[in-house]
Every structure is written in C-alpha cells, then in structure tokens.
Backbone as a ProteinNet text record, in pm:
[ID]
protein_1_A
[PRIMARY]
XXXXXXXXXXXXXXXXXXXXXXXXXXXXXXXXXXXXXXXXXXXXXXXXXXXXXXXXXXXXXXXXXXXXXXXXXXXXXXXXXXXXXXXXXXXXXXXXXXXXXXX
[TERTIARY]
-1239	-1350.2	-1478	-1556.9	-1681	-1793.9	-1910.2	-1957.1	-2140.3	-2159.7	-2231.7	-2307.5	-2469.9	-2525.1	-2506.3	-2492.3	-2473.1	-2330.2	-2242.8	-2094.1	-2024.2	-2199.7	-2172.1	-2087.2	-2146.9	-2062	-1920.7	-1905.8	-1750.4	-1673.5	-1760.5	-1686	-1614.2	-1740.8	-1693.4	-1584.3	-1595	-1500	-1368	-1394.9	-1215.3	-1190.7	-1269	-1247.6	-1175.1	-1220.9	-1204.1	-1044.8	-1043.4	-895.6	-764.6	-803.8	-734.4	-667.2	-791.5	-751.8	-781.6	-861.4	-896.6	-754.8	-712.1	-605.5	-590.6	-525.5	-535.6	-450	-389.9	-297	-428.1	-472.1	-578.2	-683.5	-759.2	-922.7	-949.1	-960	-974.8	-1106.3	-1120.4	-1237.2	-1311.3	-1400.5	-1529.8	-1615.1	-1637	-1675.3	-1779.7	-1963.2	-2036.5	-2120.1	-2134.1	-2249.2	-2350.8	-2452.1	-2533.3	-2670	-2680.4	-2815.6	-2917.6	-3040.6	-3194.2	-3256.3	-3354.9	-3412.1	-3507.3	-3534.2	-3632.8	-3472.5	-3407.9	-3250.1	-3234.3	-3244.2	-3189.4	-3096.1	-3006.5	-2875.5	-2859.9	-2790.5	-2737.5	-2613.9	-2531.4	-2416.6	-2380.4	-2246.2	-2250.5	-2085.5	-2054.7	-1881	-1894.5	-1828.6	-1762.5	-1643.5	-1578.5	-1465.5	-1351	-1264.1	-1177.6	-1052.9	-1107.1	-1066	-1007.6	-1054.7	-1043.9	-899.7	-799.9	-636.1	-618.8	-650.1	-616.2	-732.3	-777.6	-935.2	-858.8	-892.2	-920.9	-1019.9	-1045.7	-1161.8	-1224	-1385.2	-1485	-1444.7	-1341.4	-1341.6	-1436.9	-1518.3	-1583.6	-1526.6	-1475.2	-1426.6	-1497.2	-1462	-1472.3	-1655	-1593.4	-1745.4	-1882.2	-1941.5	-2054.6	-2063.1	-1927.8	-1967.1	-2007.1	-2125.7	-2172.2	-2104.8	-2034.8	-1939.8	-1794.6	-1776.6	-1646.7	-1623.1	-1726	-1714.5	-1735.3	-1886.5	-1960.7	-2027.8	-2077.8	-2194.2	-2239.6	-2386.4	-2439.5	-2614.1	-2594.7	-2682.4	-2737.3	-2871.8	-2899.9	-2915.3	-2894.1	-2906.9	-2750.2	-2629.9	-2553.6	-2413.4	-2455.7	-2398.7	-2292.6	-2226.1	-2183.9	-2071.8	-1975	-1850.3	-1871.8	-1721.8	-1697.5	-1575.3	-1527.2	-1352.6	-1323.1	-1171.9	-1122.4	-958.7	-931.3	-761.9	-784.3	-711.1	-690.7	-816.5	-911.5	-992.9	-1026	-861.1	-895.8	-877	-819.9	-826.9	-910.8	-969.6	-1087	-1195.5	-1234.9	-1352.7	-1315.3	-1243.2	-1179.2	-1208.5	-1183.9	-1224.1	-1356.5	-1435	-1561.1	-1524.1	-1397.4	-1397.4	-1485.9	-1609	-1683.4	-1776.8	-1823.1	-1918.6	-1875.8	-1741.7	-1647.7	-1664	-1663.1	-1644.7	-1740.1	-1868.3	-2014.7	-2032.2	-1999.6	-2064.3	-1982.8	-1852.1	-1786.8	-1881.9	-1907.2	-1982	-2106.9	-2117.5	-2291.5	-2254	-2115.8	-2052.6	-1972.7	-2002.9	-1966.3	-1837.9	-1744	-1640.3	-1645.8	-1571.6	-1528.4	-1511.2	-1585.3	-1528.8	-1406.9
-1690.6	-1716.4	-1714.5	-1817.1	-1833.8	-1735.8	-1669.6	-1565.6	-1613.4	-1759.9	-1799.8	-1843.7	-1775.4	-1788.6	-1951.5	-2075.5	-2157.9	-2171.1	-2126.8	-2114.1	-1958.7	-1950.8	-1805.5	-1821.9	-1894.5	-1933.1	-1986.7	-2030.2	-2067.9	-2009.4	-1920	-1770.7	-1689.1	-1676	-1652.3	-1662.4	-1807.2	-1870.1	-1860	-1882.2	-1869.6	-1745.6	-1611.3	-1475.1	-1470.5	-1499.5	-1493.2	-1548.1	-1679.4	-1735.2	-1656.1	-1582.4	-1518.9	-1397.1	-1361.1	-1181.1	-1159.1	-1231.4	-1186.2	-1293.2	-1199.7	-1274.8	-1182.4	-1209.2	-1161.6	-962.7	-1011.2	-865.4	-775.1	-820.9	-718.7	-725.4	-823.3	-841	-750.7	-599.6	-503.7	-444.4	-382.8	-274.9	-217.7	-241.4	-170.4	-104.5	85.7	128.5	209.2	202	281.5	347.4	508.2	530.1	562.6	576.5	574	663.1	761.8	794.5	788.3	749.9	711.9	849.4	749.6	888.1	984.5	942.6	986	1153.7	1142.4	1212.4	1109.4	1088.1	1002	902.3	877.8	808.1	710	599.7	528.8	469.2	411	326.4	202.2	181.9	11.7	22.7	-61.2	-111.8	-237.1	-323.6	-469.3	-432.4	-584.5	-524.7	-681	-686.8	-784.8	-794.9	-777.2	-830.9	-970.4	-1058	-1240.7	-1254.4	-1174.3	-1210.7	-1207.1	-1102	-1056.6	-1061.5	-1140.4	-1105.5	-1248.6	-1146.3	-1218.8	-1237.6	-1335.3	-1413.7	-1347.3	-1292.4	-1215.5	-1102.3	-1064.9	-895.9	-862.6	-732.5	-643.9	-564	-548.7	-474.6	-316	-247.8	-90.2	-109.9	-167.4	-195.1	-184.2	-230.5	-230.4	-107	-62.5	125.2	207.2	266.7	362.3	523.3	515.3	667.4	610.1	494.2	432.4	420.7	306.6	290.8	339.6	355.2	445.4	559.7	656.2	727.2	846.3	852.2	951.5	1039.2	1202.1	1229.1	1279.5	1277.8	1316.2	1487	1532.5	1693.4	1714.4	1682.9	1698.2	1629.8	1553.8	1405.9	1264.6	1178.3	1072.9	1030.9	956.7	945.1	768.6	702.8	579.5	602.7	475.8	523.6	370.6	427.2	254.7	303.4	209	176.2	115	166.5	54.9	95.9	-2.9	-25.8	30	-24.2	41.5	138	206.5	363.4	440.6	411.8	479.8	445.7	337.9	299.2	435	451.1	582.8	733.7	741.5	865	916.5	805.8	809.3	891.4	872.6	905.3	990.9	870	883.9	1022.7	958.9	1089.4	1214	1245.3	1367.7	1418.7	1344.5	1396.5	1471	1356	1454.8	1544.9	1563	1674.5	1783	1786.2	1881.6	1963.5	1866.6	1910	1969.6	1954.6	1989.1	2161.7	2164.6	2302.5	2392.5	2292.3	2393.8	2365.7	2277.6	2206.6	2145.3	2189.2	2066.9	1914.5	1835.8	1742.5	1705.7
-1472.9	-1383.2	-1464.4	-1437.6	-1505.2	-1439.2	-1544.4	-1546.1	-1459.7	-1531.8	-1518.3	-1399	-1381.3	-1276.8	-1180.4	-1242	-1138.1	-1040.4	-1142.2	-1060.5	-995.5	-948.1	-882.8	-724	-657	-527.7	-529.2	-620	-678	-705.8	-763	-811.2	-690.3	-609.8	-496.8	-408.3	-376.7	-313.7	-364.5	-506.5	-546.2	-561.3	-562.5	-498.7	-413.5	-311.5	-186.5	-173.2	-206.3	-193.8	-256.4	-339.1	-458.3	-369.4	-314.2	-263.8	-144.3	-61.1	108.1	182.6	302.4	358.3	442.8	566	732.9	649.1	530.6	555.3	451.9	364.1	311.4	342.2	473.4	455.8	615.1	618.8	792.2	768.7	863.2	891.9	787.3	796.8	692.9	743	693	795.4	659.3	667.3	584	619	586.3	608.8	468.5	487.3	406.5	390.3	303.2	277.5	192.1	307.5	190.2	103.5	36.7	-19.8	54.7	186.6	246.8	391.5	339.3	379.2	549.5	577.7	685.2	683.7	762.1	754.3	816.7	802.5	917	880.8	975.5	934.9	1011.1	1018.5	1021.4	986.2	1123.3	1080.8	1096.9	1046.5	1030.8	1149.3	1142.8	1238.5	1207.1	1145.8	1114.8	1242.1	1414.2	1501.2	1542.4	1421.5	1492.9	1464.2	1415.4	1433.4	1572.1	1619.6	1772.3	1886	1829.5	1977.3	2054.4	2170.2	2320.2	2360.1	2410	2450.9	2522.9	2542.4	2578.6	2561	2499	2475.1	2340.2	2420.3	2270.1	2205	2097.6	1994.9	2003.6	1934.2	1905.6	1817.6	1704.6	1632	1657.6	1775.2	1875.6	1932	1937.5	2079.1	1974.7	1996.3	1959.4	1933.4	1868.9	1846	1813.1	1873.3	1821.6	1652.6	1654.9	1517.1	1394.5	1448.6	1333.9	1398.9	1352.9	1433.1	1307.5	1338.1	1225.9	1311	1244.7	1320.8	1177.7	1090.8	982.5	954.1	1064.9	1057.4	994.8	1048.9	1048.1	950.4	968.7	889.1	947.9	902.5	916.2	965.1	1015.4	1000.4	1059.9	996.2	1019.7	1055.4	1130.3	1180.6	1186	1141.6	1174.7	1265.7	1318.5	1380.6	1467.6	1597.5	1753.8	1776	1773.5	1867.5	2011.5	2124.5	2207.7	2247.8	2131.6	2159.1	2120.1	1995.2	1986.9	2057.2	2140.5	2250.8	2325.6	2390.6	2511.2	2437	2272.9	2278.5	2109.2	2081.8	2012	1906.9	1806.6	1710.8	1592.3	1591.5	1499	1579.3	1688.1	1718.3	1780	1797.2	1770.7	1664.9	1547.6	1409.6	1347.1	1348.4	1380	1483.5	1586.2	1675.1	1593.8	1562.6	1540.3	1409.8	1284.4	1191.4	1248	1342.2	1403.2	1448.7	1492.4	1500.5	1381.2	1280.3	1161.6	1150.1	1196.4	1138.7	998.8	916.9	779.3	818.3	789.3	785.9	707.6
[MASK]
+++++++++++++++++++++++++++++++++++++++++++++++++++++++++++++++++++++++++++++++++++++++++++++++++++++++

C-alpha cells in the first residue's frame, strides 16, 4: 500500500475492502477525557445487518449506549441492543461507581 499523501483515499478504500466486513466491522463504544477533566462519549452502532425499518437502535438512548458523569466516570456498552435499551447498561455502571463500586 502506497504511503503517499495523494493515494490517501485509496489507501483507504482498499483498507476497508481488505478488513471491514459484516463479521468484523460492530459497535464502537468511547469515552473520553479533556484537559479541562470533563468527559463525554459516543457509540457508533453497526445495526444495518439487522435493522428494521423505523426502529431506533440502543446507540441514541442515553444510558444504553454510552453514558458518563465526570465526578464519577464513564462506561460504553455494546450487545443486544434491545436488551440493553430495557436495562441502561452504561448508566448502571456509572451510578454504581458513583457508589464506590469498581468498575
């Protein structure tokens, strides 16, 4: 693969062809802290094998996917979707740390 700044998108692309595919390309789940200590996060959600039409994914619910409180700290979650919508994974995980649980 060429290194060079014009055949950077190419690069890409034949990345992509090489190694992303329905069985390795799922859920991406980050959180993140600035220098100022405050957090936030952010899931992706590799639903389009199985999405049904007007259904919302886990990704969007607030505690499903991701959730972070900066006193306390972060968590991202991935699996069934609609099971974690029903029980907010992520912001279980933090409250618990907010009670002095290990993450």
């Amino acid at each position: 693969i060429s290194t060079s700044k014009s055949n950077f998108h190419k690069n890409q692309n034949e990345l992509h062809r090489m190694w992303a595919s329905s069985k390795n390309h799922d859920t991406i789940g980050m959180v993140v802290l600035t220098n100022n200590n405050e957090m936030a996060c952010g899931t992706s959600t590799n639903g389009a094998n199985h999405k049904v039409a007007g259904r919302v994914g886990d990704a969007p619910i607030v505690g499903s996917g991701c959730y972070v409180n900066s006193k306390y700290g972060g968590a991202a979650a991935t699996g069934d979707g609609d099971i974690m919508m029903r029980f907010s994974p992520a912001f279980l995980a933090v409250t618990l740390m907010g009670q002095g649980v290990s993450p």
